[in-house]
C-alpha positions as a printed NumPy array, in Angstrom:
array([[  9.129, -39.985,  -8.357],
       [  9.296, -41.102,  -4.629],
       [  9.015, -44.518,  -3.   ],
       [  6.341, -44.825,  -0.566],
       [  6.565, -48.013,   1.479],
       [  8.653, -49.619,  -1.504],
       [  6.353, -48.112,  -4.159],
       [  7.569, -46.324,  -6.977],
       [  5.22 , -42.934,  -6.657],
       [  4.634, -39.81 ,  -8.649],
       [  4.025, -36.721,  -6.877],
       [  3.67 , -32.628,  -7.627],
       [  6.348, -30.63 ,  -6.652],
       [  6.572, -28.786,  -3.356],
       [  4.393, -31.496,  -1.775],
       [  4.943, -31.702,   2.147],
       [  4.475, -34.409,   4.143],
       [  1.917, -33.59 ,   5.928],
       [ -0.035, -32.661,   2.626],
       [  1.066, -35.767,   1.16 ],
       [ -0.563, -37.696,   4.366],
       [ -3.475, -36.004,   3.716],
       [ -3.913, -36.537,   0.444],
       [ -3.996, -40.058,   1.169],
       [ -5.403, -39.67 ,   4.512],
       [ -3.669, -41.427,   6.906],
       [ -4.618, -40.56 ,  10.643],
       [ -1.354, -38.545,  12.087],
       [ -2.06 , -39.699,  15.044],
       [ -1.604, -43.499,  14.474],
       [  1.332, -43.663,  12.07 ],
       [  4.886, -43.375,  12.107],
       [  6.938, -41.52 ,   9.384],
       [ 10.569, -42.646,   8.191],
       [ 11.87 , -40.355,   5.353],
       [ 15.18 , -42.011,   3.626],
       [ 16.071, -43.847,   6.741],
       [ 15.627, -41.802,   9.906],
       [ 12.086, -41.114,  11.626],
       [ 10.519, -38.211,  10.723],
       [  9.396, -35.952,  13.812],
       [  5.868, -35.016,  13.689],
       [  6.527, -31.252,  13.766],
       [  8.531, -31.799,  11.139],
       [  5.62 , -33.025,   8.626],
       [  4.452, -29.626,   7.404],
       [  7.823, -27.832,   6.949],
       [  9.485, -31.453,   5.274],
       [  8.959, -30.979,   1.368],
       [  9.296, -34.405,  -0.227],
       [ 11.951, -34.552,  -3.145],
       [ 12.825, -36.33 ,  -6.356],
       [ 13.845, -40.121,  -4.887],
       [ 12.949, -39.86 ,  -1.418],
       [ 12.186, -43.062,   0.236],
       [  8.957, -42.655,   2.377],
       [  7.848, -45.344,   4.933],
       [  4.491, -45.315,   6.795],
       [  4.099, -47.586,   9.329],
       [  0.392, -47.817,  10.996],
       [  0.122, -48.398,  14.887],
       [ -2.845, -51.252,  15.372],
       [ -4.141, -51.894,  18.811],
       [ -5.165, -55.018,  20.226],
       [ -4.683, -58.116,  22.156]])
């Protein structure tokens, strides 16, 4: 189980970031990744495996004005 922006989630094992993202596709491009408090560089998404109690926030960039 993980926590995804203060969700309780259940996930497969040896799930990445990145495949996690796009499982539930979210545009890498226009999001921000914070795994268990520090942000999450977006090189790092493929070689990242999520874990048992990792906290995951996603945070969405919107444009406008």
């Amino acid at each position: 189980m993980i926590f995804v922006n203060g969700q309780e989630e259940k996930i497969p094992a040896d799930l990445s970031v990145s495949a996690y993202l796009k499982e539930k596709q979210y545009r890498t491009d226009r999001i921000a990744v914070e795994l268990n408090g520090s942000i999450l560089p977006k090189t790092a998404y493929e070689s990242t495996l999520l874990q048992e109690g990792d906290h995951l926030e996603i945070v969405s960039f919107v444009g406008g004005g």
